[in-house]
C-alpha positions in Angstrom: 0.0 0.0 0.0 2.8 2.7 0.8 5.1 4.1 -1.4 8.5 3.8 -1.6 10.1 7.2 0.0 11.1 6.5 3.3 13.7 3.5 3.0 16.9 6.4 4.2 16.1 6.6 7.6 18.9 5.2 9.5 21.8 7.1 8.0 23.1 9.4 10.2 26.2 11.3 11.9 26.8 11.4 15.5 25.1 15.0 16.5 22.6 14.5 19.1 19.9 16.7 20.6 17.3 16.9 23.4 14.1 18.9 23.7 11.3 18.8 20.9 12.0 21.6 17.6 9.0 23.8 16.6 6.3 22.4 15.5 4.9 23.5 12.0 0.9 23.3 11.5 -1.1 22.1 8.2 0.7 23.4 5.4 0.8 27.3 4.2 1.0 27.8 0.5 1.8 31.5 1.3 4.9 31.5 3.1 7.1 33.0 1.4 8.5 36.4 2.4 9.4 40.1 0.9 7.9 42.6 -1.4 8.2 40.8 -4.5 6.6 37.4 -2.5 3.5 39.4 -1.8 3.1 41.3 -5.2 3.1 37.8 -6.7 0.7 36.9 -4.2 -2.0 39.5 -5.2 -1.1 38.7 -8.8 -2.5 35.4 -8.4 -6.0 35.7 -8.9 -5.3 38.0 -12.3 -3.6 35.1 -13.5 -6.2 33.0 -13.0 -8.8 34.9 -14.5 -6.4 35.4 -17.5 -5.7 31.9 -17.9 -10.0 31.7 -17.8 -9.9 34.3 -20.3 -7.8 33.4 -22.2 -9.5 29.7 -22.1 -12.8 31.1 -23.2 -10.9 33.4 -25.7 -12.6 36.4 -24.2 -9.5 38.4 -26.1 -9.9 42.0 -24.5 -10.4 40.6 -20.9 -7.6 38.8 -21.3 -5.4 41.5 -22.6 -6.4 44.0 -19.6 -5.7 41.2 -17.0 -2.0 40.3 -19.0 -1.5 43.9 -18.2 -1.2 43.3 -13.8 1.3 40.3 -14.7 4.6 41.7 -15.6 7.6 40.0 -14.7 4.7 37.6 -12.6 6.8 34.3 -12.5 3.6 32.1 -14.4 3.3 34.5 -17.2 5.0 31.9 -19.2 2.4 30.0 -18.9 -0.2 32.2 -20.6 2.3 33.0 -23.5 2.3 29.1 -23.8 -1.4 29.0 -23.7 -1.5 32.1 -26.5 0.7 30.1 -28.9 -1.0 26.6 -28.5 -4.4 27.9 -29.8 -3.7 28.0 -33.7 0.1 26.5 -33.4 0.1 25.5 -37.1 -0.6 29.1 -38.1 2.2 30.3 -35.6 5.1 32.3 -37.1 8.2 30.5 -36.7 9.9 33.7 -35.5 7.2 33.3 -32.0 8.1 29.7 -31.6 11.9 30.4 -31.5 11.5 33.2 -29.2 9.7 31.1 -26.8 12.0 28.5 -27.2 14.8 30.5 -27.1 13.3 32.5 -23.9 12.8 29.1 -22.1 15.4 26.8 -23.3 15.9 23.5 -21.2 13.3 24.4 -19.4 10.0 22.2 -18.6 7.6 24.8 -20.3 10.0 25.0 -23.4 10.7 21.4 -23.8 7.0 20.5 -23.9 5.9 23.9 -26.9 8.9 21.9 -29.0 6.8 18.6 -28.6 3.9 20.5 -29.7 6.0 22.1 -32.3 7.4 18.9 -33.5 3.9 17.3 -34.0 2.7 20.3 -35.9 5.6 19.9 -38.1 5.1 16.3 -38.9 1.5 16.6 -39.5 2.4 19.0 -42.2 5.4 16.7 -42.9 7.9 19.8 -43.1 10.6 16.8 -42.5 14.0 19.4 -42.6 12.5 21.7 -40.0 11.6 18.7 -37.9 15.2 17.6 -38.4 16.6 21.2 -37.1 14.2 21.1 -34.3 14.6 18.2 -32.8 17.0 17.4 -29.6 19.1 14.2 -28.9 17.4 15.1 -25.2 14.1 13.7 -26.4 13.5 10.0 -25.5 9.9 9.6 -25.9 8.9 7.1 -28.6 6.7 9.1 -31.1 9.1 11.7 -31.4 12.1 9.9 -32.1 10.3 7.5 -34.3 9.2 10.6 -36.2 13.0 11.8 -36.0 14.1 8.7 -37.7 11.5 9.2 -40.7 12.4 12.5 -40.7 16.1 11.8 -41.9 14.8 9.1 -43.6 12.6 11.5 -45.7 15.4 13.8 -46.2 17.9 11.7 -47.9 19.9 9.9 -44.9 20.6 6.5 -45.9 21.3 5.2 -42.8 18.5 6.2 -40.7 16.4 3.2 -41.0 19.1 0.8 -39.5 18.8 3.0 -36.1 15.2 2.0 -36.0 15.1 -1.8 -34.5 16.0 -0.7 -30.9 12.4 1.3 -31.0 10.4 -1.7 -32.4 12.3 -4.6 -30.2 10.4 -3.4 -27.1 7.9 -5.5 -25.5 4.7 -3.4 -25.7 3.0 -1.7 -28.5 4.1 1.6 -29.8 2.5 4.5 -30.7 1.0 5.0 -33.9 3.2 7.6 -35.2 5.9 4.7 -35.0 3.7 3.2 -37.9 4.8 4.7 -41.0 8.7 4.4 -40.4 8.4 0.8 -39.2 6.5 0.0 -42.3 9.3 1.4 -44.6 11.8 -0.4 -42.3 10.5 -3.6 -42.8 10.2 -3.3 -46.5 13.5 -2.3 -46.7 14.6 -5.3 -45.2 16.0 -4.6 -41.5 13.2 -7.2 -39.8 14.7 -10.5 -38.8 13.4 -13.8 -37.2 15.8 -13.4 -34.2 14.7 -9.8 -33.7 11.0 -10.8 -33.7 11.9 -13.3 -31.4 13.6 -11.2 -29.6 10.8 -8.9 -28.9 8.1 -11.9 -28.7 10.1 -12.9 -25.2 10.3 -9.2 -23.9 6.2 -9.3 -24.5 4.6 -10.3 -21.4 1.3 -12.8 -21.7 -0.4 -9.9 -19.9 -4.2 -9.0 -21.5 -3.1 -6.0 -22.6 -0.1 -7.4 -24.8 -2.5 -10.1 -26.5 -2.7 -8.5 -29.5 1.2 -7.8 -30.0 2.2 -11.4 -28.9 -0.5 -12.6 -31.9 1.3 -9.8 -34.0 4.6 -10.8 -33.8 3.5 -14.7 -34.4 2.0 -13.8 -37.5 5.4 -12.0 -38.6 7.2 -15.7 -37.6 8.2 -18.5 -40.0 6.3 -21.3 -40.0 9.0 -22.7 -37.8 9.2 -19.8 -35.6 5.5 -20.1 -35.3 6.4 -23.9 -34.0 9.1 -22.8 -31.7 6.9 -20.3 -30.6 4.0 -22.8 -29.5 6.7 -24.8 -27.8 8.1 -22.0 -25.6 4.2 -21.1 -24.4 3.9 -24.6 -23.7 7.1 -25.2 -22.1 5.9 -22.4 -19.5 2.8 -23.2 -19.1 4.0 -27.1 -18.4 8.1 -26.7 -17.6 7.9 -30.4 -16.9 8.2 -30.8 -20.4 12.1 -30.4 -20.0 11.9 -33.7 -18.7 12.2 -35.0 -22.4 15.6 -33.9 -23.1 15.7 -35.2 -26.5 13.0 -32.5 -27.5 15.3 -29.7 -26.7 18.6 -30.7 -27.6 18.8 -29.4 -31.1 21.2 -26.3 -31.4 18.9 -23.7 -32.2 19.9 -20.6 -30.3 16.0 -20.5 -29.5 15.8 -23.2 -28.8 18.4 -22.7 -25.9 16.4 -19.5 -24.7 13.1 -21.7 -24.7 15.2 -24.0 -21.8 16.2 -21.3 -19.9 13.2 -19.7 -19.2 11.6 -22.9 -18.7 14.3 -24.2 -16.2 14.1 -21.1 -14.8 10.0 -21.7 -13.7 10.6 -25.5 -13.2 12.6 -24.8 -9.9 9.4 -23.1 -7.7 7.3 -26.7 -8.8 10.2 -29.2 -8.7 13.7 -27.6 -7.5 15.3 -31.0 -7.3 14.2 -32.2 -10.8 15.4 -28.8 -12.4 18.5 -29.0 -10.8 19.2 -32.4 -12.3 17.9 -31.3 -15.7 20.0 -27.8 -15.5 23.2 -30.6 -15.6 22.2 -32.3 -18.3 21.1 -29.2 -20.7 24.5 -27.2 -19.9 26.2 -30.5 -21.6 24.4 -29.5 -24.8 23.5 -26.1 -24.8 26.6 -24.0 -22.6 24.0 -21.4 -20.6 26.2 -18.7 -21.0 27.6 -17.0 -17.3 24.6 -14.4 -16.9 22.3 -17.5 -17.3 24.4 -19.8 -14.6 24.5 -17.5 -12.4 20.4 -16.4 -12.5 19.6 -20.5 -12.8 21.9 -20.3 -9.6 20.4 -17.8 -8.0 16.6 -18.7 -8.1 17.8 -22.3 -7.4 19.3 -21.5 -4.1 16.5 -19.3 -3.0 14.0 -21.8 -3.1 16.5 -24.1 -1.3 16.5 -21.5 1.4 13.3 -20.8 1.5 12.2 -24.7 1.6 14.5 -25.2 4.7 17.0 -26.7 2.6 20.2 -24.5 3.9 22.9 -27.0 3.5 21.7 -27.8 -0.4 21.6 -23.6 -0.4 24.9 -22.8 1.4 26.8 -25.3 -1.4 25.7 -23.1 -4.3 27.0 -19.8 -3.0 30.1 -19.9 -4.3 28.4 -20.2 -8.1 26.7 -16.4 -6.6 28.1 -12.8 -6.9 28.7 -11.1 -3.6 25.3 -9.6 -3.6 23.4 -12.4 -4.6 25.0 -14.5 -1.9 24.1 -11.8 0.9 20.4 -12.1 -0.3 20.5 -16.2 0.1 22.1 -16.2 3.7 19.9 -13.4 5.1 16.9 -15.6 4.0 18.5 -18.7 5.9 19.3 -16.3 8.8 15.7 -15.6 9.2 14.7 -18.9 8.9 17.1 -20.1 11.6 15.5 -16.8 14.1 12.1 -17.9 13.1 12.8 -21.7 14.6 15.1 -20.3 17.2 18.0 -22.5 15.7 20.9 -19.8 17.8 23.8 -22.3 17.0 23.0 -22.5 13.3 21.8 -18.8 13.0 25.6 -17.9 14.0 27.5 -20.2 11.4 25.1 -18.2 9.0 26.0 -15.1 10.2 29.3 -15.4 9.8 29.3 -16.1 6.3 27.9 -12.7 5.6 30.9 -10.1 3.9 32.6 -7.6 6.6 30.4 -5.0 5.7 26.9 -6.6 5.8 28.2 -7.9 9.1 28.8 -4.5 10.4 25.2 -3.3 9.6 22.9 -2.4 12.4 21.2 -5.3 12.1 23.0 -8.1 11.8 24.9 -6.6 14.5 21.9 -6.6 17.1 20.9 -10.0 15.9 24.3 -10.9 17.0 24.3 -9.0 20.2 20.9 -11.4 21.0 22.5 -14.6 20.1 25.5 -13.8 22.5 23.1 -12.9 25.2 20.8 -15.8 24.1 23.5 -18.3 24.5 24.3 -16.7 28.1 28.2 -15.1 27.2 29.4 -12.8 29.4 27.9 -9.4 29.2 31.5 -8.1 28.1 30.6 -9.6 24.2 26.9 -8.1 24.2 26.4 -4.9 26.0 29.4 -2.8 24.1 27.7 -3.6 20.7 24.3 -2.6 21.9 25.8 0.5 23.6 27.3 0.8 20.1 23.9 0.7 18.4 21.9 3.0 21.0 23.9 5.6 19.8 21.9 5.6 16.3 19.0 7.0 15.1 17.8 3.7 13.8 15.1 0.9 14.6 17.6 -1.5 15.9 19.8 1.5 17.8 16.1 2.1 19.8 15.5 -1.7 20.4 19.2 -1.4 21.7 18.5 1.9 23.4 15.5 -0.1 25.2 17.4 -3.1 26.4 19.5 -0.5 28.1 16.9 1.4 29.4 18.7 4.5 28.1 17.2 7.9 26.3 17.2 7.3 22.5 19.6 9.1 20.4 17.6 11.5 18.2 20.9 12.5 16.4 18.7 16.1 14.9 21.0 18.6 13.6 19.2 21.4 11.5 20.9 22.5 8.1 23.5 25.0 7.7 21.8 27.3 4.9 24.1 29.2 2.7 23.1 32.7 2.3 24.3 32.9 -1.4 23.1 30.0 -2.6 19.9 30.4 -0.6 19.6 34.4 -2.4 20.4 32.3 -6.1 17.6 29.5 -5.5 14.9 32.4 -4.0 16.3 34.6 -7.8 16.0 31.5 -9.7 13.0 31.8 -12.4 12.2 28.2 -12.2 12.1 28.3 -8.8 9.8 30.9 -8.9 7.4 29.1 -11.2 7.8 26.3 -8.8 6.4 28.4 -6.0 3.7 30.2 -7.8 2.6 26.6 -9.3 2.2 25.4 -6.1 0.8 28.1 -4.1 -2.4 28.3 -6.6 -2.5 24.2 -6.6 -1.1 23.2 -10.3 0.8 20.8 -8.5 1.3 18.5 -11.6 3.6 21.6 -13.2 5.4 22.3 -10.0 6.6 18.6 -10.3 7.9 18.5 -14.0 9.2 22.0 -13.3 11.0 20.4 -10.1 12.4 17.5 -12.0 14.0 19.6 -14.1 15.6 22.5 -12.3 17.1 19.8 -10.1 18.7 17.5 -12.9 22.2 19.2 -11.8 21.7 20.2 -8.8 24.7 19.9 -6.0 24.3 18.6 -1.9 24.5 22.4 -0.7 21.6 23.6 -3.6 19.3 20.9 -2.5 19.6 21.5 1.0 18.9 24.8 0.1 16.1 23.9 -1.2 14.9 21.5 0.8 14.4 24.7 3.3 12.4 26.8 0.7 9.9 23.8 -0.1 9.7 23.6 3.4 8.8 26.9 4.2 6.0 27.0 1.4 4.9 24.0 3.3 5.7 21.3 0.4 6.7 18.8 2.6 6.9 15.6 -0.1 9.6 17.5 -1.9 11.6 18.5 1.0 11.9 15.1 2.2 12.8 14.5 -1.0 15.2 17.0 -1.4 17.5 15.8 1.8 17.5 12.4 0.6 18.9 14.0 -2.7 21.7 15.6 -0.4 22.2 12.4 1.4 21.3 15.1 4.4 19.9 12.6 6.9 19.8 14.8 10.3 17.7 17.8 10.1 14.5 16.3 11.5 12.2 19.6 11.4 12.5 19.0 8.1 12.8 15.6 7.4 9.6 14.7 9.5 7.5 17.8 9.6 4.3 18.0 11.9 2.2 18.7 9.4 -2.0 18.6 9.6 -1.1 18.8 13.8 -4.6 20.0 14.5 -6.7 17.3 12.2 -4.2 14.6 13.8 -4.3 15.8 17.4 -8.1 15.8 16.7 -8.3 12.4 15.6 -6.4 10.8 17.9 -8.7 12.0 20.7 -11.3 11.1 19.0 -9.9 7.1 18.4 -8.4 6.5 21.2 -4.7 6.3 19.3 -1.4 8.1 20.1 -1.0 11.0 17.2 2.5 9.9 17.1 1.2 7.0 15.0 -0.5 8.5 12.4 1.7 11.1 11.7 4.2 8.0 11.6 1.8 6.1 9.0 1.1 9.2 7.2 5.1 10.4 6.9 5.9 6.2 5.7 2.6 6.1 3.0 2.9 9.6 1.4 5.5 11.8 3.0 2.9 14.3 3.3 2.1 14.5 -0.3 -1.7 15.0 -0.6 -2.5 13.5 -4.1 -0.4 10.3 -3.9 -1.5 7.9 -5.6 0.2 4.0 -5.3 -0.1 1.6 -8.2 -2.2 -0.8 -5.9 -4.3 2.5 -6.4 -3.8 3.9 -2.4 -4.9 7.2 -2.3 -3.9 10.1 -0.2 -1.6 10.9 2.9 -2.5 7.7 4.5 -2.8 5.8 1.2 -6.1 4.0 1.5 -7.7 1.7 -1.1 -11.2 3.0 -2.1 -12.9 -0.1 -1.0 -11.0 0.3 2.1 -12.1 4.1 2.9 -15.6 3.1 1.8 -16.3 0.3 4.3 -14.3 2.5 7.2 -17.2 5.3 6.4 -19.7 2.8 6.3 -18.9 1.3 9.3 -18.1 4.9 11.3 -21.2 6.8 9.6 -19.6 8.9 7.7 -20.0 10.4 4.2 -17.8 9.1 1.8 -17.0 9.7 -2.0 -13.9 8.8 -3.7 -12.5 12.2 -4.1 -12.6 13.0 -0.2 -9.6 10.4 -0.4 -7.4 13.4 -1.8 -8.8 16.0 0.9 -5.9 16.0 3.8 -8.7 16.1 6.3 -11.0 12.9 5.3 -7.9 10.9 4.2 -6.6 11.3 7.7 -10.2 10.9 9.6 -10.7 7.4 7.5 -7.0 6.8 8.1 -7.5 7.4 11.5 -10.2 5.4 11.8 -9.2 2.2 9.9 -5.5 2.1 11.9 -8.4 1.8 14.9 -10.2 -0.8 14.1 -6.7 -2.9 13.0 -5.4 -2.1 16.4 -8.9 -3.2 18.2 -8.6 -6.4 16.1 -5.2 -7.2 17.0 -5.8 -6.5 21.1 -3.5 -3.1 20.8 -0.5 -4.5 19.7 0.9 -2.0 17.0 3.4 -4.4 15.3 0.4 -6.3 14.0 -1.4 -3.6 13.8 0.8 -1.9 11.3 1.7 -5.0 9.4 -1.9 -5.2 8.7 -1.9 -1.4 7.4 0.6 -2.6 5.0 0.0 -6.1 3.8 -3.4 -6.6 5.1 -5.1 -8.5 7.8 -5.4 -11.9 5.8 -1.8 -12.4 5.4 -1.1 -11.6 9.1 -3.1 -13.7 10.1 -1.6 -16.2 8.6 1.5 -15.3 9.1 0.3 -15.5 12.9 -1.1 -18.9 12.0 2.3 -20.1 10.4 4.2 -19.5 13.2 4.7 -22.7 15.0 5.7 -20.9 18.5 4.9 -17.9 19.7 8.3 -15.8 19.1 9.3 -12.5 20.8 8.4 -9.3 19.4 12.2 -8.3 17.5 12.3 -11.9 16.3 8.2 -11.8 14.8 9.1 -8.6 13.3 12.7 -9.6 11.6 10.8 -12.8 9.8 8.1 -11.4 8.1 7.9 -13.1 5.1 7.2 -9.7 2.8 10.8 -7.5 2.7 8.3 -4.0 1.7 6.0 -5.0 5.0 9.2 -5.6 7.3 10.8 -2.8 6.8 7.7 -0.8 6.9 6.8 -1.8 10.6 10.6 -1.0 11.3 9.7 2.2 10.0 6.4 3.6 11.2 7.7 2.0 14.9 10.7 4.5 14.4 9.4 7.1 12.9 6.6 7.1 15.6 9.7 7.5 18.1 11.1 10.8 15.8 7.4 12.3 16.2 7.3 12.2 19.9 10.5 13.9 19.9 9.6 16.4 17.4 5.9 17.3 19.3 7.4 17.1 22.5 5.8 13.8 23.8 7.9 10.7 25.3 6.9 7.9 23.1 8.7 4.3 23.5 9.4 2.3 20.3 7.3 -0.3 21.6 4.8 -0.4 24.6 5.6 -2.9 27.9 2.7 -5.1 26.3 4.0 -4.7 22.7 7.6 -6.0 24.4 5.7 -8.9 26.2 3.5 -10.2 24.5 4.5 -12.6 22.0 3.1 -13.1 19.0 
């Protein structure tokens, strides 16, 4: 359900600080300072009634209104507007002076991919040619780049065009005419439609390019083609070695892929098959060492460690880190200490070193009753950090956490060049009157180049305007880990404070929830289709309502205030079903209920709450209880509360 911001949390240096900062309150939009911030600010609504105007083409209105908007940082955007309506009429000369005016620029990149279309709907092929940029990389426009050489007497052109069919999904229509030519002339081969017949998925939507390409195939292409579909659908089909052992290099591919699916429904028999293939096909080393890979993870995963820990050494470095930690967490899930610490030590130096591994081997130390002189000095080590296991540490120590906040350092110069900075300005003035799709792309690209110190910088300006989402993002850009005001703003206090009366929960945990789904951006949207600052599926927000009497229609999902009073609401009820505990609680938020509970069903003993929370099967769902448990701790320091990571009966109770 959340999105993936929030995964830089633990990186820190060693400042520390007591005391909660200032608190902010629900965003402003209108925060920024000075004389020229507050003309812009009354220029605001004569933009928008331009832009109206100008919509309706109510020509004189908008004139007089144009008139209030010098050197207003939007009026761009009407000059845009003015040259869109009747493009292809446009004078070349207005075209380059806008381009030319607003050159790699957000606003000036997307007039040339107007400009382009206009010109190849009038096929004007050498003005296309001198318009176009190498920057481009959306697929219409270099397709119609291609044809435009093509058209224009460059004989090699055409040969650039197989890397923009041999993709596997459909492309756009203006692809059409230059892949046409391209084919006539030649340049389409059986191993390039093969090529792109594996990159198709057998997804609905690609069922029309997967019959496509089969009707480009050879009749024995077609043939090969059946046989890889069935092959997948039935990988015990490999079994028959003699009906795969002819040296057509597709042949070869059609074994590997179905190898490659045979281990989750028969590890052992794909293993043995793998060694009789590689006799008469050579899998090349990027296929060994995937085959290897996915082999030795369902050994772990089954409980097989031995059968996985003799494969490693076929593994790169990171792919062997990945199949011990899964072993590790098998032998914590079963309480196997002796094996969990031959594991351990056949992670590298460094992933040994990590907080985590190094609490897990703090535990086993003191599990296995060693003196306190092996345990205590790496916890004491670890409640130093600003991190979920340096608070677990903190807690078995009974010692303060270590909030490590240490606001930025702002440059005045650079700070005076970002506040002088025309995009920045748009950036501002997008936001403030809620275009906040513009203020994005014009974000993306003023940043492309940015250095540490600038998006620090700005990091405090987006702050200040109350855009929270993109100073988070911002410090993370910097790698700037320790200015918490910023990093976890108390944003929407009042509405939170509010609600957490009302439910009976601590506000420290959904500002947690809220800062993990959405750092604080308001329209997020997930691909699961989460909506919000809490992220809530539709149907999710609609039986809450339901069930708490309240009016409900899809769009309040996107108003900070509902999304948070649902939110509020449906964290309640998860917490009432799993008797208070939060862990579950959370999990639940994440994954949902059904797969916790049988993930509490699965587990054969009842296991303390670090262990429960270090074996949960989903990586995304582990590390986002880790989180929201943490970041619930950085919230009571930043309101000025004195929250634990985990309540006495969250520490006791196992689960």
């Amino acid at each position: 359900m959340s999105l993936t911001f929030t995964a830089l949390f633990t990186h820190s240096t060693s400042h520390s600080s007591t005391g909660a900062t200032s608190a902010t309150t629900a965003p402003s939009k209108n925060a920024a300072s000075g004389k020229e911030a507050k003309k812009h600010e009354s220029q605001r609504q004569h933009y928008i009634d331009a832009r109206e105007a100008l919509k309706n083409k109510q020509t004189r209105t908008y004139q007089t209104l144009k008139q209030h908007l010098n050197n207003y940082p939007l009026l761009p955007y009407l000059e845009y507007q003015e040259l869109l309506q009747n493009l292809p009429e446009r004078p070349y000369q207005k075209v380059d002076e806008f381009l030319a005016d607003n050159k790699d620029s957000y606003l000036g990149d997307l007039l040339l991919e107007r400009w382009l279309y206009v010109l190849s709907e009038q096929k004007r092929w050498h003005d296309y040619r001198s318009y176009y940029s190498t920057a481009i990389t959306s697929a219409p426009e270099q397709c119609l780049y291609i044809w435009s050489r093509h058209k224009t007497g460059d004989s090699e052109a055409l040969k650039e065009t197989s890397t923009l069919w041999n993709v596997g999904k459909s492309q756009p229509k203006s692809c059409d005419p230059l892949f046409k030519e391209w084919k006539k002339q030649g340049y389409l081969t059986e191993s390039l439609i093969w090529s792109r017949y594996q990159k198709t998925s057998r997804s609905k939507k690609n069922r029309r390019l997967v019959s496509y390409l089969k009707r480009l195939m050879s009749a024995e292409s077609k043939l090969l083609a059946d046989k890889y579909e069935s092959t997948l659908r039935n990988p015990k089909n490999l079994e028959k070695v003699s009906d795969y052992s002819d040296k057509n290099p597709i042949t070869k591919s059609i074994v590997y892929k179905g190898l490659l699916r045979y281990v989750n429904k028969d590890s052992e028999k794909a293993s043995a098959l793998w060694g009789k293939y590689q006799k008469v096909l050579s899998f090349d080393t990027q296929q060994q060492e995937a085959f290897y890979f996915k082999l030795a993870k369902r050994k772990a995963f089954d409980g097989e460690a031995q059968a996985a820990k003799n494969l490693l050494n076929k593994l790169s470095s990171e792919n062997q880190t990945t199949i011990v930690e899964i072993v590790l967490r098998e032998h914590l899930k079963n309480r196997q200490w002796n094996d969990f610490y031959t594991w351990l030590n056949l992670l590298s130096p460094t992933e040994r070193l990590s907080d985590r591994w190094q609490y897990w081997q703090a535990r086993f130390y003191e599990h296995i009753e060693e003196s306190k002189e092996f345990y205590l000095p790496i916890y004491e080590k670890l409640a130093n950090t600003r991190s979920y296991y340096g608070f677990l540490s903190a807690d078995l120590l009974d010692k303060p956490y270590n909030l490590q906040n240490s606001p930025s350092v702002i440059n005045t110069e650079t700070l005076s060049q970002l506040k002088n900075n025309k995009a920045i300005k748009r950036i501002r003035e997008l936001y403030a009157i809620d275009r906040i799709h513009d203020a994005r792309a014009e974000w993306l690209y003023v940043t492309k180049n940015f250095s540490k110190e600038q998006f620090v910088t700005l990091a405090q300006l987006t702050n200040d305007w109350g855009w929270h989402r993109k100073s988070i993002e911002s410090m993370a850009a910097a790698t700037s880990w320790d200015d918490l005001a910023i990093r976890f703003p108390v944003a929407y206090q009042g509405i939170i404070t509010q609600q957490a009366a009302e439910t009976n929960l601590p506000p420290t945990l959904i500002f947690a929830i809220a800062r993990q789904e959405s750092a604080w951006e308001q329209d997020a949207r997930s691909s699961a289709g989460a909506m919000g600052l809490m992220q809530l599926l539709p149907r999710t927000a609609r039986a809450t309502a339901k069930k708490a009497g309240i009016s409900y229609k899809r769009k309040d999902l996107l108003t900070p205030e509902k999304n948070i009073i649902l939110g509020s609401r449906y964290i309640s009820t998860l917490l009432d079903k799993y008797e208070n505990n939060r862990i579950t609680a959370i999990a639940a938020y994440n994954a949902g209920p059904s797969r916790v509970n049988r993930w509490l069903e699965e587990t054969e003993e009842n296991l303390p709450h670090d262990i429960w929370v270090e074996v949960i099967p989903f990586g995304e769902t582990r590390k986002y209880v880790q989180n929201v448990l943490s970041y619930s701790v950085v919230y009571a320091h930043q309101t000025g509360s004195n929250s634990p990571l985990l309540t006495e009966f969250e520490k006791k109770k196992p689960l």
